[in-house]
DOPA-157591 format. One record per atom (N, C-alpha, C): x, y, z. Coordinates in steps of 0.1 Angstrom, whole numbers, padded with zeros to 4 digits, always signed. Example, Ala and Ser with C-alpha at 12.3 -4.5 7.8 and 13.67 -1.06 7.14 Angstrom:
+0132-0057+0078
+0123-0045+0078
+0132-0033+0078
+0128-0022+0071
+0137-0011+0071
+0129+0000+0079
! end
This chain:
-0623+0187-0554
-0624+0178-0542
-0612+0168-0543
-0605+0168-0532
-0593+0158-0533
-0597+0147-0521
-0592+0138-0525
-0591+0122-0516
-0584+0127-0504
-0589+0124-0494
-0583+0127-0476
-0573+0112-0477
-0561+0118-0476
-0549+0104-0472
-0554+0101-0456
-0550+0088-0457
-0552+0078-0446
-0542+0086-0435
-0530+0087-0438
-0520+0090-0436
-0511+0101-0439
-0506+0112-0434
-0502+0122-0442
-0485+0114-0442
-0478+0118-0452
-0463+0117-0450
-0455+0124-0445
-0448+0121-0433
-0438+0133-0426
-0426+0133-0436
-0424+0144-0440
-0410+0140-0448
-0398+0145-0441
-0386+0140-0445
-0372+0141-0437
-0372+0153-0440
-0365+0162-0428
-0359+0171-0430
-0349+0175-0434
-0344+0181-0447
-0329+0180-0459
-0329+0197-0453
-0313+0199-0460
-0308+0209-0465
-0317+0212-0478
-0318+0229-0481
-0325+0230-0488
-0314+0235-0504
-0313+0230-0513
-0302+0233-0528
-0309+0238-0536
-0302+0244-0552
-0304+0249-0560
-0303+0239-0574
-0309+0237-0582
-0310+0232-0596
-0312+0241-0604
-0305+0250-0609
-0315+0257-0615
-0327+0270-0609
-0338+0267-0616
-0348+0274-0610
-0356+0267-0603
-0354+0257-0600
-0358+0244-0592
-0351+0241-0576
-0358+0242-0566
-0353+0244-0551
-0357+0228-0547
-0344+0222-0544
-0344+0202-0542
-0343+0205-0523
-0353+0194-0518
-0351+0195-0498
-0359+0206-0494
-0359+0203-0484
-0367+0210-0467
-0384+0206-0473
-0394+0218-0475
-0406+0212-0480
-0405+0216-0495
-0399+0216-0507
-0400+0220-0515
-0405+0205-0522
-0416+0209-0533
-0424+0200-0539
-0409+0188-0545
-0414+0176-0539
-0406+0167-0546
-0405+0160-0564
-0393+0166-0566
-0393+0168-0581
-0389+0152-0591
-0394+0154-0603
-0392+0139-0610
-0383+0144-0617
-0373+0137-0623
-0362+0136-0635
-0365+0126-0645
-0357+0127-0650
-0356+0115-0662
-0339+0122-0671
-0337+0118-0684
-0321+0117-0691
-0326+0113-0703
-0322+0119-0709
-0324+0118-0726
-0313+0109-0730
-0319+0103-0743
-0311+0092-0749
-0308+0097-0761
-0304+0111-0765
-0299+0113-0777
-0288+0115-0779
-0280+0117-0791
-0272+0118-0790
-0269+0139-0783
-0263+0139-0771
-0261+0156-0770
-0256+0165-0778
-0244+0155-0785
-0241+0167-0794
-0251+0171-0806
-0262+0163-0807
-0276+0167-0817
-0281+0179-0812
-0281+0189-0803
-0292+0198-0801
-0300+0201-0804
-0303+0198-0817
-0319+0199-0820
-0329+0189-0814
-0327+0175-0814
-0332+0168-0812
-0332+0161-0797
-0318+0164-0791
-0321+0166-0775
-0331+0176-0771
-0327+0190-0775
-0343+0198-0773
-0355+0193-0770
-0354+0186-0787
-0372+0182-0789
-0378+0174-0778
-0365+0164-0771
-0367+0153-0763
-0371+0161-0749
-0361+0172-0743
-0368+0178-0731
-0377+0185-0729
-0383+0186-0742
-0396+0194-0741
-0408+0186-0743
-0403+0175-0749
-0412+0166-0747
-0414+0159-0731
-0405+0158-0725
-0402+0157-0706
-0412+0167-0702
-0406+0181-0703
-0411+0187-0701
-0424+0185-0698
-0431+0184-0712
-0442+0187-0711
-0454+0177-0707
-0447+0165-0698
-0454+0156-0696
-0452+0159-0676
-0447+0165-0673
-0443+0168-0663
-0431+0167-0654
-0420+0166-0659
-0407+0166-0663
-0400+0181-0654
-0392+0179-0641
-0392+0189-0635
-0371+0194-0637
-0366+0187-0639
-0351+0183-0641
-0347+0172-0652
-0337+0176-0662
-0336+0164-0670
-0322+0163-0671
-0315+0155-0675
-0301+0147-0672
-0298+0146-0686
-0283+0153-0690
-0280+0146-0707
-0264+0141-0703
-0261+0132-0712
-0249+0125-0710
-0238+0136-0717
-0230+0135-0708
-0217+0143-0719
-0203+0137-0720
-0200+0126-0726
-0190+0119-0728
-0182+0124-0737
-0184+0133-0742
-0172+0141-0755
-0173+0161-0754
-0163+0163-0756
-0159+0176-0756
-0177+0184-0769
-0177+0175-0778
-0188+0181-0783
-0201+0185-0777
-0199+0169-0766
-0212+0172-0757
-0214+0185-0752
-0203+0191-0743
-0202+0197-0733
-0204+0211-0739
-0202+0209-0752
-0201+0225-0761
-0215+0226-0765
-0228+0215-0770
-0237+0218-0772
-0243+0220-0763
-0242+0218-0746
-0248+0222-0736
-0251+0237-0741
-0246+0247-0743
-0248+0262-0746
-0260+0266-0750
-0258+0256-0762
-0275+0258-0768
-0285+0255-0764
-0280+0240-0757
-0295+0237-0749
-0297+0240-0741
-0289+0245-0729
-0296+0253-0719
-0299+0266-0720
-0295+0276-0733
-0303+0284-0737
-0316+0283-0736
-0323+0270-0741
-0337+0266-0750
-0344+0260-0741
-0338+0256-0730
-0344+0243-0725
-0357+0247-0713
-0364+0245-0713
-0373+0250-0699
-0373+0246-0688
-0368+0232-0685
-0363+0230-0675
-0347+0228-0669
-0344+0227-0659
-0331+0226-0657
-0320+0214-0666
-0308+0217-0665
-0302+0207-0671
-0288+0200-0661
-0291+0189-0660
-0280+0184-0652
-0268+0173-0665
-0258+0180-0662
-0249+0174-0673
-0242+0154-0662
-0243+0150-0671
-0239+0134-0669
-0223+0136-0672
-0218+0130-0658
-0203+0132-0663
-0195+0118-0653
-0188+0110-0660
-0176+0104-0658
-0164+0104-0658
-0157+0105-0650
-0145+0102-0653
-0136+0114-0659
-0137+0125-0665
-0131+0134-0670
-0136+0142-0664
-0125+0147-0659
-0132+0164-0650
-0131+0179-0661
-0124+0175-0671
-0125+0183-0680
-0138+0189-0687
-0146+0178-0689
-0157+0177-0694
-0169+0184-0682
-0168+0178-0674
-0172+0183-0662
-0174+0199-0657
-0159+0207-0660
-0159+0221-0661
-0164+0227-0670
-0165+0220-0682
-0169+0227-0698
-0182+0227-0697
-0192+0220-0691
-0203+0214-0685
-0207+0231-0679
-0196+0230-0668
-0206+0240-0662
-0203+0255-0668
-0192+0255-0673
-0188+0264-0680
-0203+0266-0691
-0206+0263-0697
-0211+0261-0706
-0230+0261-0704
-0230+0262-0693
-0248+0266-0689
-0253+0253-0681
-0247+0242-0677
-0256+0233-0672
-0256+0239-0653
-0271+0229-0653
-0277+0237-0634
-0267+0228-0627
-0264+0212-0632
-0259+0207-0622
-0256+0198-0628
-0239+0192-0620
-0231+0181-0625
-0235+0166-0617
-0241+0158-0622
-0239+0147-0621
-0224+0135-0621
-0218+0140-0607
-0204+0132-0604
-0205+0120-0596
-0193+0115-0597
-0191+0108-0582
-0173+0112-0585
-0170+0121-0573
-0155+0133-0569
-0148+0118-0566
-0151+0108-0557
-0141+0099-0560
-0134+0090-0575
-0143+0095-0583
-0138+0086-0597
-0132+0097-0610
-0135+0110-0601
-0125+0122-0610
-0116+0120-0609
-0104+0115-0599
-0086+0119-0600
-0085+0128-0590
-0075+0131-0591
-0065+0139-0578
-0073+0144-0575
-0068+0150-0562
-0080+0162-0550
-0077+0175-0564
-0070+0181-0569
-0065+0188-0575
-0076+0189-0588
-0076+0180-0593
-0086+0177-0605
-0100+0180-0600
-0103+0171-0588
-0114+0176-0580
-0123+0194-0579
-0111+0197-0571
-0106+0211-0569
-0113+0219-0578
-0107+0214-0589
-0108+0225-0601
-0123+0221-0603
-0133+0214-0604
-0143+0212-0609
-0157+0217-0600
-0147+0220-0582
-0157+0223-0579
-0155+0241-0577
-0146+0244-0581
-0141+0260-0583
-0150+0265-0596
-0151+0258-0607
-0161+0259-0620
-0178+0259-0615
-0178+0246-0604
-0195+0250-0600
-0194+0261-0595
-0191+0265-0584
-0192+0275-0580
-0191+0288-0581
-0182+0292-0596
-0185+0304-0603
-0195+0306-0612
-0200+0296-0619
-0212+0294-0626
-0226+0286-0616
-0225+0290-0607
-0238+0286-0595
-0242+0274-0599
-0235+0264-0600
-0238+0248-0605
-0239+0242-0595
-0250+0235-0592
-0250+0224-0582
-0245+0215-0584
-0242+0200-0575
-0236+0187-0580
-0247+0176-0572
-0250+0166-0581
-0251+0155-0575
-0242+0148-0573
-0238+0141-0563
-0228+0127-0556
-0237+0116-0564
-0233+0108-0573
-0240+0096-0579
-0233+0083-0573
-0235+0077-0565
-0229+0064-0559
-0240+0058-0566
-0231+0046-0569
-0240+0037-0576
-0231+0018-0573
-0236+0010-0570
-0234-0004-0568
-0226-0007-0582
-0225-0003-0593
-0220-0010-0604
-0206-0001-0604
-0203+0006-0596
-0185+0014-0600
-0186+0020-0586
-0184+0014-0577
-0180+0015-0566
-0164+0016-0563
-0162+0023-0555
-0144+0025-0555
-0138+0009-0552
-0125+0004-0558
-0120-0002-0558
-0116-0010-0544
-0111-0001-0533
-0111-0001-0522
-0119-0006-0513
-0133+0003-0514
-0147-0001-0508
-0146-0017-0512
-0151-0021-0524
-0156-0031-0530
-0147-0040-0530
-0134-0037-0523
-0121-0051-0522
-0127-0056-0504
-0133-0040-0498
-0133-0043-0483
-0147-0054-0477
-0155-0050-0486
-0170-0060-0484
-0175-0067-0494
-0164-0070-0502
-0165-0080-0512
-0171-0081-0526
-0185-0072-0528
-0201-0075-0530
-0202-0061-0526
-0212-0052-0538
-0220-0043-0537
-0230-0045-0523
-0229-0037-0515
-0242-0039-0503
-0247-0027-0498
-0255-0023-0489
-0256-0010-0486
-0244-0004-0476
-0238-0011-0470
-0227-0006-0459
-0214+0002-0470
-0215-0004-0482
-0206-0004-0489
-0211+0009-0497
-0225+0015-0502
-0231+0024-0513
-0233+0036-0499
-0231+0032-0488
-0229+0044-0476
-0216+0049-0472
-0206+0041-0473
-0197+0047-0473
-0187+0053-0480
-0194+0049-0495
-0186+0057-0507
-0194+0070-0503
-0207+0070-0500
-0215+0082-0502
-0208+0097-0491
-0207+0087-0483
-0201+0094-0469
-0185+0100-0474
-0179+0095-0478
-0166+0096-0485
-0165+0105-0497
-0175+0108-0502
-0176+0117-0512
-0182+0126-0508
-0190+0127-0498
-0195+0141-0490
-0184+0152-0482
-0176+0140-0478
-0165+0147-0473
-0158+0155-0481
-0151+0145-0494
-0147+0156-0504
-0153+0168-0507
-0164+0175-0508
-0172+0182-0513
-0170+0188-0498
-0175+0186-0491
-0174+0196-0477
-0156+0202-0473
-0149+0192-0475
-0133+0201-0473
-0131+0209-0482
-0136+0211-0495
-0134+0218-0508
-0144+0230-0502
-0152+0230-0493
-0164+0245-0485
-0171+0241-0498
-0177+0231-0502
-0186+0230-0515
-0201+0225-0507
-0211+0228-0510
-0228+0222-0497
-0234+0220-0508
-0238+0230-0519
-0249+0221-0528
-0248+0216-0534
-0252+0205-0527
-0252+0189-0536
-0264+0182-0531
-0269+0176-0538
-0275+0159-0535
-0270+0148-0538
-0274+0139-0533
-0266+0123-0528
-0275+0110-0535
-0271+0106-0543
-0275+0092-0544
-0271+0077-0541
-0279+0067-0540
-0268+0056-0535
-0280+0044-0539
-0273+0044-0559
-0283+0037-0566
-0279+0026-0565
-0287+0013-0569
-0285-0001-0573
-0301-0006-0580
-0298-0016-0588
-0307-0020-0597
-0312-0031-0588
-0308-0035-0576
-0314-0042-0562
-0323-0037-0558
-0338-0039-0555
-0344-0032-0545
-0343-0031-0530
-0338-0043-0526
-0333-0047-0511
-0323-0036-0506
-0312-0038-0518
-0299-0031-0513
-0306-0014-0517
-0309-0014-0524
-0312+0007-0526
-0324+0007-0511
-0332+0005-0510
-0338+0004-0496
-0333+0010-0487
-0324-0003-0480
-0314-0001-0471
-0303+0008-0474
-0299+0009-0483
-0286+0019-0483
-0292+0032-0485
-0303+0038-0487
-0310+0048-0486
-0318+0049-0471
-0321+0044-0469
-0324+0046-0454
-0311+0046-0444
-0304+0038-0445
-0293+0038-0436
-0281+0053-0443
-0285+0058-0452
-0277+0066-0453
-0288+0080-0450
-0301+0079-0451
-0307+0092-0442
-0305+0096-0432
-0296+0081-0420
-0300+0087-0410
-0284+0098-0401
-0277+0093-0416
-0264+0098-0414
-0260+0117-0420
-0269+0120-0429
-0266+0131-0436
-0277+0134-0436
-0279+0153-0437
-0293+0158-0436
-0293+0168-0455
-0284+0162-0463
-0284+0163-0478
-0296+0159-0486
-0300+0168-0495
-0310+0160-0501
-0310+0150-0507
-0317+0142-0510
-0313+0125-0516
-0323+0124-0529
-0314+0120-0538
-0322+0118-0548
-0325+0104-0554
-0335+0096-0555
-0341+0082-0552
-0339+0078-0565
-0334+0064-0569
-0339+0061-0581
-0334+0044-0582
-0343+0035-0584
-0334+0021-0584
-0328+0017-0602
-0320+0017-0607
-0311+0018-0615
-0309+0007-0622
-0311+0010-0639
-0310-0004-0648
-0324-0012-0642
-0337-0005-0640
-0347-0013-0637
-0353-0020-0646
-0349-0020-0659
-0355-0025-0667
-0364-0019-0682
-0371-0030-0687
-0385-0027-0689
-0393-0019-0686
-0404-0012-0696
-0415-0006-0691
-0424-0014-0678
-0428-0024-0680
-0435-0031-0668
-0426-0033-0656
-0418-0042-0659
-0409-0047-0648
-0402-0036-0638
-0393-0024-0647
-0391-0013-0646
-0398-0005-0636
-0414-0003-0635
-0420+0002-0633
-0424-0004-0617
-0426-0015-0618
-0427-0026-0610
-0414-0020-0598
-0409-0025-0602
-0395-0024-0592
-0391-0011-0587
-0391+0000-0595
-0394+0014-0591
-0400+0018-0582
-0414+0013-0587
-0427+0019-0576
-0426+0013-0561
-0418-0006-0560
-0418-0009-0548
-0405-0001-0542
-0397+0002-0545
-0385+0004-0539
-0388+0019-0535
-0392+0029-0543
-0394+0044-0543
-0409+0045-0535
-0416+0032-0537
-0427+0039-0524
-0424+0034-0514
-0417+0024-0508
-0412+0022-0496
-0406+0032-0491
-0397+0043-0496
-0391+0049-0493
-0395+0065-0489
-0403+0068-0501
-0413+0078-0500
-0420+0077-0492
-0428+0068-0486
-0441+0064-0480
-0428+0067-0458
-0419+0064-0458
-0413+0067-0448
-0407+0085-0451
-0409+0091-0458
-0406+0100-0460
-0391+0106-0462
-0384+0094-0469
-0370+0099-0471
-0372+0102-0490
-0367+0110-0496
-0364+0113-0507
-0366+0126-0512
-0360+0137-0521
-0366+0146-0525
-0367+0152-0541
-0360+0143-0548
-0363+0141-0559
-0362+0128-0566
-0369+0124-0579
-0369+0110-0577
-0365+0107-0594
-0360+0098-0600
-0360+0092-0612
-0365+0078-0617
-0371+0078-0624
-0375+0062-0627
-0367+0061-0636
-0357+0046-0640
-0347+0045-0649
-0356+0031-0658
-0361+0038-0669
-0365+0025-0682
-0361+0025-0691
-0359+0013-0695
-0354+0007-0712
-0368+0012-0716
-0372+0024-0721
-0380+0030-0725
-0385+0046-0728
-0389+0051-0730
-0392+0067-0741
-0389+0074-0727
-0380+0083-0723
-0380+0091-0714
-0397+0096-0708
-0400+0096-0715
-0413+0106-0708
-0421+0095-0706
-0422+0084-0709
-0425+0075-0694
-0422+0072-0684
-0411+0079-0682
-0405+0078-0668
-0410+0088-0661
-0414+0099-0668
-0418+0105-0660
-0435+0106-0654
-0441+0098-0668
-0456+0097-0663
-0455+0086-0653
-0449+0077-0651
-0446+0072-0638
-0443+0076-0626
-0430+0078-0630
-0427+0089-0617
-0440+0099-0609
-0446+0105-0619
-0453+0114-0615
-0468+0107-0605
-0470+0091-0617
-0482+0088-0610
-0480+0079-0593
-0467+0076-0593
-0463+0069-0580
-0464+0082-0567
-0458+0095-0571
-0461+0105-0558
-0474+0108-0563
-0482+0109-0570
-0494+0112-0571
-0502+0100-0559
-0502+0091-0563
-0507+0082-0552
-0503+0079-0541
-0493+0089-0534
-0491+0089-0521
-0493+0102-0519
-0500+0106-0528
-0507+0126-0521
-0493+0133-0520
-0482+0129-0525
-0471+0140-0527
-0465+0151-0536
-0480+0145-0546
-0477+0156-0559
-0487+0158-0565
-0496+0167-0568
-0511+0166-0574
-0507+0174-0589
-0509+0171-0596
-0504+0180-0611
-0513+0166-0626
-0518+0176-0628
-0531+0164-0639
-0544+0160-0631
-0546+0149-0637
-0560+0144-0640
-0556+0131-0630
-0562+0130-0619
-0560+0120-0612
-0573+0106-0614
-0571+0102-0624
-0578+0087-0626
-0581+0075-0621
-0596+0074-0612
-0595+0061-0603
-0610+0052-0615
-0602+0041-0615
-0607+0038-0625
-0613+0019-0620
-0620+0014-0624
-0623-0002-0622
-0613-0008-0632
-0617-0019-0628
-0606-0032-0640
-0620-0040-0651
-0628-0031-0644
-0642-0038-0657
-0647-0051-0650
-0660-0059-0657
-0661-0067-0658
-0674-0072-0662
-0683-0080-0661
-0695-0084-0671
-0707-0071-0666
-0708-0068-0650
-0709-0055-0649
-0712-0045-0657
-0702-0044-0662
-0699-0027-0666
-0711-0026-0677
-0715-0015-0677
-0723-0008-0687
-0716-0003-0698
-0706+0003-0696
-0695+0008-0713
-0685-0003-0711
-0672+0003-0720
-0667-0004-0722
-0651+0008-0712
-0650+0004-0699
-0642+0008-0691
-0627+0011-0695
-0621+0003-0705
-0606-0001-0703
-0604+0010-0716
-0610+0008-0723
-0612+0019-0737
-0621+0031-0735
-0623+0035-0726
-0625+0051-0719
-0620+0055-0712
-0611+0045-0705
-0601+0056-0698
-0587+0053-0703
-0584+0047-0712
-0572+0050-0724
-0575+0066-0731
-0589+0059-0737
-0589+0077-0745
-0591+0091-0739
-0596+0086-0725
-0597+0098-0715
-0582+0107-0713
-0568+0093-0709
-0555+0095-0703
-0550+0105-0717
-0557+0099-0729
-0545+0108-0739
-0551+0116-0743
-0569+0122-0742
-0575+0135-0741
-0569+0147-0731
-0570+0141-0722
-0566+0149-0711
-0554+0151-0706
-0542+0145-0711
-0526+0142-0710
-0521+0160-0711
-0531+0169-0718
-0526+0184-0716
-0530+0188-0707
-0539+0187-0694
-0539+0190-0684
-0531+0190-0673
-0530+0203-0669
-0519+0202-0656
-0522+0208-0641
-0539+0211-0642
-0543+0213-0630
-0549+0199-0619
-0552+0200-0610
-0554+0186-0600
-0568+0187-0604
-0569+0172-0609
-0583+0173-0608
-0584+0159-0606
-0598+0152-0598
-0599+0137-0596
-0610+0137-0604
-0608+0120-0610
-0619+0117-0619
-0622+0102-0618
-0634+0098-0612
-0637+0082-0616
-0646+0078-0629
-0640+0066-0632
-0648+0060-0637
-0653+0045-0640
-0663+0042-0632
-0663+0030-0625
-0676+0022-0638
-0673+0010-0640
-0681+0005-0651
-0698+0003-0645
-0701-0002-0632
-0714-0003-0624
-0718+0003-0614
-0732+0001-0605
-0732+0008-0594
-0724+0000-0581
-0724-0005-0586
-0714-0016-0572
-0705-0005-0564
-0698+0003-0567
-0685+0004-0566
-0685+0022-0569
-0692+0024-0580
-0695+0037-0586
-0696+0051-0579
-0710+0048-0571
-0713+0060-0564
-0705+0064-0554
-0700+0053-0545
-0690+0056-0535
-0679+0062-0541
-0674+0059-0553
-0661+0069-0556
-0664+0077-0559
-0675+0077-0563
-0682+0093-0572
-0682+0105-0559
-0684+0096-0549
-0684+0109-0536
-0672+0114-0533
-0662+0107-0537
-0647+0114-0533
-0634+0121-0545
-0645+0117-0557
-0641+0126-0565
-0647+0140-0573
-0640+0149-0582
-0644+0160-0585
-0658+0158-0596
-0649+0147-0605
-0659+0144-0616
-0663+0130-0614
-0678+0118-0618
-0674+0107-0614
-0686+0099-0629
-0679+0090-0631
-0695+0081-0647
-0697+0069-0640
-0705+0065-0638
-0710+0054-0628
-0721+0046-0641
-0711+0035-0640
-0720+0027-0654
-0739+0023-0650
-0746+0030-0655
-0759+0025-0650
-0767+0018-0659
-0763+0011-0668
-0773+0003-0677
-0762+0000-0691
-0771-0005-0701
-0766-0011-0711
-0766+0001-0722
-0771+0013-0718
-0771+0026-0733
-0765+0033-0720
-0767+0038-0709
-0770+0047-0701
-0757+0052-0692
-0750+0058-0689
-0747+0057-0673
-0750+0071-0664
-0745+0071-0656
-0749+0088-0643
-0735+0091-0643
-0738+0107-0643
-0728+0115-0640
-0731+0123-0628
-0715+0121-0618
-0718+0129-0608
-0709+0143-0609
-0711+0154-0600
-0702+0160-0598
-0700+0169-0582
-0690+0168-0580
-0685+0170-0564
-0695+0155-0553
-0696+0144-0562
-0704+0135-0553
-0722+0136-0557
-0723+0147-0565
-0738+0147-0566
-0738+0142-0579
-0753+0133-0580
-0758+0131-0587
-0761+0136-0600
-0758+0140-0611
-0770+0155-0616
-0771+0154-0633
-0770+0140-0638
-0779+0137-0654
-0774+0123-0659
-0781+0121-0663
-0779+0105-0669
-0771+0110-0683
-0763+0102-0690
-0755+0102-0699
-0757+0094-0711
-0757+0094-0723
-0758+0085-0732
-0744+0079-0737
-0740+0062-0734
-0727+0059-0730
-0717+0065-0744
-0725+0068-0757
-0716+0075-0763
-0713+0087-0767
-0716+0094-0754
-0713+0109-0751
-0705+0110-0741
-0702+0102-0735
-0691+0099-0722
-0675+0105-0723
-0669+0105-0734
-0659+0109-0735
-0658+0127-0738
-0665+0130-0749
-0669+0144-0751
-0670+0153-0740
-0685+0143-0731
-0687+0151-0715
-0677+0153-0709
-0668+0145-0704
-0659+0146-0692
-0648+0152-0701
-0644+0153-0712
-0632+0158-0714
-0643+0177-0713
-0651+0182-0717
-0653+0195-0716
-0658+0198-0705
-0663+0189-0689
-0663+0191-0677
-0649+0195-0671
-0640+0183-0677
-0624+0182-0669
-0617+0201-0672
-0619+0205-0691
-0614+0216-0692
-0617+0226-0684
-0632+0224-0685
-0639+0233-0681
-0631+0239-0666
-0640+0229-0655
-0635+0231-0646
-0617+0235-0638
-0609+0226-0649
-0599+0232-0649
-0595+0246-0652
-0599+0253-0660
-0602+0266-0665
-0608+0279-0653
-0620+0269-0647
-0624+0279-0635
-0611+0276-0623
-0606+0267-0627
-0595+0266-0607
-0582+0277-0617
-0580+0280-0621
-0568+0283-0628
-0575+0301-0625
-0582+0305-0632
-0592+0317-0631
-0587+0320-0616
-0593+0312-0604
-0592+0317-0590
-0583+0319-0586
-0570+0314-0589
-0560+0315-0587
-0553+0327-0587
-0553+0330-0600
-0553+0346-0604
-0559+0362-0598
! end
């Protein structure tokens, strides 16, 4: 049983590109990223890191390649890797070719801060024989010299016209798959420079507000800027950037299009904030529920509400629901019905062998 949105999302209509095995624009499932913090030239331990992405729901991952070593251990890891690999590149187009030379799905540039059209040239001659896509990375903090002498101040007029300016490059070279970004650690300015630049290019855009911080704050600022944006239907892949473990960026990521119905993948959790109420103890059952159930990757909705206040009503709009009914006791529903009372310290046991369960039968049908 899934929640009926108030509202469905129309989303923009993009050009449709390649990552990899991964298809970014038109209706293709909008994908999360995230970027490993290891060192690249480690391969073992970058590995471990995108499989740990991976396996949290991690659809594209980003590794930095600032040295010739980097670009050489790309080989191995995109041998290994399960998901796509987008190589991080600055300033050296050298690194950039070795990059793609070397197995990555797509270069993360900005063609204005390579050097000569010539240098350019050659890097987008390398995607193209190795089927590498590129992202355009505009970003408020290395904006061209030029732009940033003409409006003073990072603004959106200014993250649209680098964007526009570097599309061009890529289009007189006959280069198309690409996506566009036009980051700032501003929410106001990424907003606006992402909307004012949808209405200019039909490229896929990849969302992300940049240097956001903290796990909380981080998170905070993310969710307002990227659901303002999503919620209008511009974006088609998205990143959350934290001073924190990669693969919370992406259990974020994931839970922000989850609650705009843009992405259903896990255990979807509507839960109370507790209170004298509650019959169990709410805040410590659905912690141990998130990290029982964190291997689930089919859709499933699950409440768990501490009283009847509040309870039965969600219980009608989810798959599984625990409705605190007393001080030993609560009710379990399923698809909205009613159908056994529970002993509150059997509560975790139950719903995690309901959640598999049932997960197990949707997976079966499928088949």
């Amino acid at each position: 049983m899934s929640i009926r949105p108030f509202r469905d999302i129309k989303r923009r209509v993009t050009r449709v590109i390649q990552v990899g095995k991964v298809k970014i624009g038109g209706d293709n499932p909008i994908s999360v990223q995230s970027m490993t913090n290891t060192l690249t030239k480690n391969a073992k331990d970058t590995l471990k890191q995108i499989n740990s992405i991976s396996e949290v729901g991690g659809d594209i991952v980003r590794v930095s390649c600032p040295d010739e070593e980097s670009t050489f251990a790309l080989k191995e890891i995109t041998k290994h890797s399960a998901i796509p690999i987008v190589a991080d590149i600055h300033f050296h187009y050298k690194r950039a070719i070795e990059a793609a030379e070397n197995g990555a799905d797509c270069l993360r540039i900005n063609p204005g801060n390579i050097g000569e059209k010539e240098k350019i040239a050659e890097v987008i001659s390398a995607a193209k024989n190795n089927n590498c896509s590129i992202r355009i990375g505009v970003n408020s903090g290395s904006l061209e010299k030029d732009i940033l002498e003409k409006y003073k101040e990072p603004c959106p007029e200014a993250l649209v016209e680098s964007a526009i300016r570097n599309i061009k490059i890529l289009e007189d070279l006959n280069f198309f798959n690409f996506k566009i970004s036009v980051k700032s650690s501003d929410v106001f300015l990424s907003v606006k420079a992402y909307k004012e630049l949808s209405k200019v290019t039909d490229y896929p855009l990849h969302l992300g507000i940049t240097e956001a911080g903290s796990f909380i704050p981080g998170s905070i600022k993310s969710s307002i800027g990227l659901g303002n944006l999503l919620m209008e239907g511009i974006g088609d892949t998205i990143r959350i950037s934290l001073s924190d473990d990669p693969v919370e960026e992406i259990k974020v990521g994931n839970e922000i299009l989850k609650s705009l119905n843009l992405r259903n993948r896990g255990v979807k959790i509507i839960s109370c904030p507790s209170c004298a109420r509650q019959g169990f103890q709410v805040i410590d059952t659905v912690k141990i529920l998130e990290e029982k159930l964190s291997h689930i990757k089919t859709p499933i909705t699950l409440s768990i509400i501490g009283c009847v206040v509040n309870g039965p009503g969600e219980a009608a709009q989810t798959d599984i629901g625990i409705t605190g009914g007393g001080k030993d006791s609560s009710m379990l529903y399923l698809k909205g019905i009613q159908t056994e009372k529970l002993d509150n310290q059997d509560i975790i046991s139950k719903v995690v062998n309901l959640v598999e369960k049932k997960a197990s039968e949707i997976e079966k049908q499928k088949k």
